[in-house]
N, C-alpha and C positions, 0 to 999 in steps of 0.2 A: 606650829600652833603653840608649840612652847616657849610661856614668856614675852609674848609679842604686846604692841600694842592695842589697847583695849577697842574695839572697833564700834563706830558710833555714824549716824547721819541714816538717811536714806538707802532702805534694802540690806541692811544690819544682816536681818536673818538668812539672806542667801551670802552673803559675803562669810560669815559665820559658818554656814553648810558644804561651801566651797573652800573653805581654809580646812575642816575637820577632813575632808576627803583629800584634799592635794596633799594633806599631814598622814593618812594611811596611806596611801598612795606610793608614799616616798619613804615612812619608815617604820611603819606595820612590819616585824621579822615575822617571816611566811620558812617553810623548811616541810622536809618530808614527814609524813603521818602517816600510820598504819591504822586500818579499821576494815573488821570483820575481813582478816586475811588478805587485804587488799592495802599497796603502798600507794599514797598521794604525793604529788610532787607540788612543793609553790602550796600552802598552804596553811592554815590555822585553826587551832580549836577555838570553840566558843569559850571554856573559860580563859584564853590567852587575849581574845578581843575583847573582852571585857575587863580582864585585867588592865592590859594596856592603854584601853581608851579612858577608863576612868582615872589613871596615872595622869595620861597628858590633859583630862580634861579641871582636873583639880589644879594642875599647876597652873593651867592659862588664866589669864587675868579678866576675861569676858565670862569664865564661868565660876571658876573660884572653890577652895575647899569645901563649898558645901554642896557640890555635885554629889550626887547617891548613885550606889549599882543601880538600884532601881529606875533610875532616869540614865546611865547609860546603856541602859536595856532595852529601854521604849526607845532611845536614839538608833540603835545596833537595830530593833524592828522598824524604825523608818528607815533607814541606809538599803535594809532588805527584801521594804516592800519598793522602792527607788530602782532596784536592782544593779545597788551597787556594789553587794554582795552579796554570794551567792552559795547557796550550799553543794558541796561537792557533787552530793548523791542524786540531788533533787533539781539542778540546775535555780531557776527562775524559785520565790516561794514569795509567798505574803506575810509571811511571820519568822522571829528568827529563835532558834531552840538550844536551850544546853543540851552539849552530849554530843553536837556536832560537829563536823570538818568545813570550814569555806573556804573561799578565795576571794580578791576581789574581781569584779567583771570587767570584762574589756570596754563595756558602754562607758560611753562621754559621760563623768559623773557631774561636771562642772556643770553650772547653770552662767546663762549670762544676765550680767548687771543691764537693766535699761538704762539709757540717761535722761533725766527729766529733760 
């Protein structure tokens, strides 16, 4: 996702949703968490996903330095209601929360392109 070229034509916005997911997919750092006494393996805090995604979403050139937390928050709650992440605790949720541990899910995040 970083740096790439700007993506343009027909179905933009899933080609766009499928590059942000094939990009955490592959380099999202996920590592063990401890909460309420209990160690997670393979996993990540809400502020580390929000970090990160606003890092790589600033430098892509389809979204550019004026991406806000606030819009990769509402993106982190579509990824979540999608379920394509998922909270440790809670498995499957509709909504994604500070304060928490996730992972990504093993569901098929990729969507397919049609062809006209």
């Amino acid at each position: 996702m970083e740096n790439c070229q700007p993506i343009s034509g027909p179905w933009r916005a899933t080609r766009l949703w499928n590059d942000i997911i094939r990009t955490m997919r592959a380099d999202m750092p996920v590592r063990k968490h401890k909460k309420n006494l209990k160690t997670y393996e393979n996993c990540f805090s809400s502020a580390e996903v929000i970090d990160w995604l606003h890092k790589n979403l600033q430098k892509n050139s389809n979204f550019g330095s004026d991406v806000t937390r606030e819009q990769t928050f509402q993106l982190l709650n579509k990824l979540a209601r999608a379920g394509i992440i998922e909270n440790i605790r809670d498995g499957e949720m509709l909504e994604f929360r500070e304060g928490e541990l996730y992972r990504l899910s093993n569901k098929s995040p990729v969507r397919n392109i049609r062809t006209p």
